[in-house]
N, C-alpha and C positions, 0 to 999 in steps of 0.2 A: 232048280238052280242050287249050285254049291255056295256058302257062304265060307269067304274064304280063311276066317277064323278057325276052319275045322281043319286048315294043313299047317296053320302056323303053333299049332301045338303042337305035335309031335316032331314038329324043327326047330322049334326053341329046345323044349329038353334036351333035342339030344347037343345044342350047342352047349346047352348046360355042364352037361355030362364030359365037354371035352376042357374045361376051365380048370385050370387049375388052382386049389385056394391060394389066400398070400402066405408067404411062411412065416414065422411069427419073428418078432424083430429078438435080434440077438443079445444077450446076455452079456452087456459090456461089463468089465471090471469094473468101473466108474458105480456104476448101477450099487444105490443106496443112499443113508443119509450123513452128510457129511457137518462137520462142525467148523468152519473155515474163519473165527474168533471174531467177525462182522458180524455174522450170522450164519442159520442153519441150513443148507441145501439140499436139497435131498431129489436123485437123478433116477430117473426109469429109464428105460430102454428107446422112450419116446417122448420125454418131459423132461424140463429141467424147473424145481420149484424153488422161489427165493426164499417163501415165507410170505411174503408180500402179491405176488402172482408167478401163475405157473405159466411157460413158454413150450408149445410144440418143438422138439429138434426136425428139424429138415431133412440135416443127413450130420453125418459122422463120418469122420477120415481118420481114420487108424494108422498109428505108425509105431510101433512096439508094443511100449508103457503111455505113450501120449495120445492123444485124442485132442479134436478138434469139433468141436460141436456149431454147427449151423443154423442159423437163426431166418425168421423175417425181417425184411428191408440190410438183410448184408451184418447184422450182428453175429457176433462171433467169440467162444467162449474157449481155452486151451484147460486141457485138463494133463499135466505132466508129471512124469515121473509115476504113475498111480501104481500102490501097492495095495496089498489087502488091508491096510491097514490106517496109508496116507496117502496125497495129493496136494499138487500143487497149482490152484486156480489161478487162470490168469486170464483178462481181460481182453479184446482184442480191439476193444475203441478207447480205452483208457490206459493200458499199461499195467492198472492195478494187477497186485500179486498177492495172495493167500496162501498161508500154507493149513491143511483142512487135514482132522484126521475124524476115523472114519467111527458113527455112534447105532450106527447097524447093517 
């Protein structure tokens, strides 16, 4: 009698082999550490850190120079106008507005 673990290996691999990895998340302009005169922020491709704690981004929506970054429970953070050099934070439950320039 065959045990049937001896054909589910060579049909896993090769679904294996048909997977594509994920592509690695992109290189926003946003992406470094910002000085926004409350305090320090500093954005990765998949994080946003206050100083205080750091937040998974969900998603990101592009639209020139602006960016819109996506949170848990519907938070939501604008990042406008970003240059190589400046940005201007803005809140999306408070209104608050920052003007942030940029310390790397």
């Amino acid at each position: 009698m065959l045990r049937p673990t001896l054909f589910a290996l060579p049909f896993c691999a090769a679904l294996a082999a048909c997977v594509a990895p994920a592509a690695p998340p992109k290189d926003y302009a946003f992406v470094g550490t910002w000085d926004c005169g409350v305090g320090v922020f500093t954005f990765t491709p998949t994080t946003y850190a206050t100083g205080s704690e750091t937040l998974p981004i969900r998603a990101v929506a592009e639209d020139g120079r602006n960016y819109t970054l996506h949170f848990a429970d519907g938070y939501r953070i604008a990042l406008v106008a970003v240059t190589e050099g400046g940005l201007t934070w803005v809140s999306g439950a408070s209104g608050d507005q920052f003007n942030c320039r940029r310390v790397n």
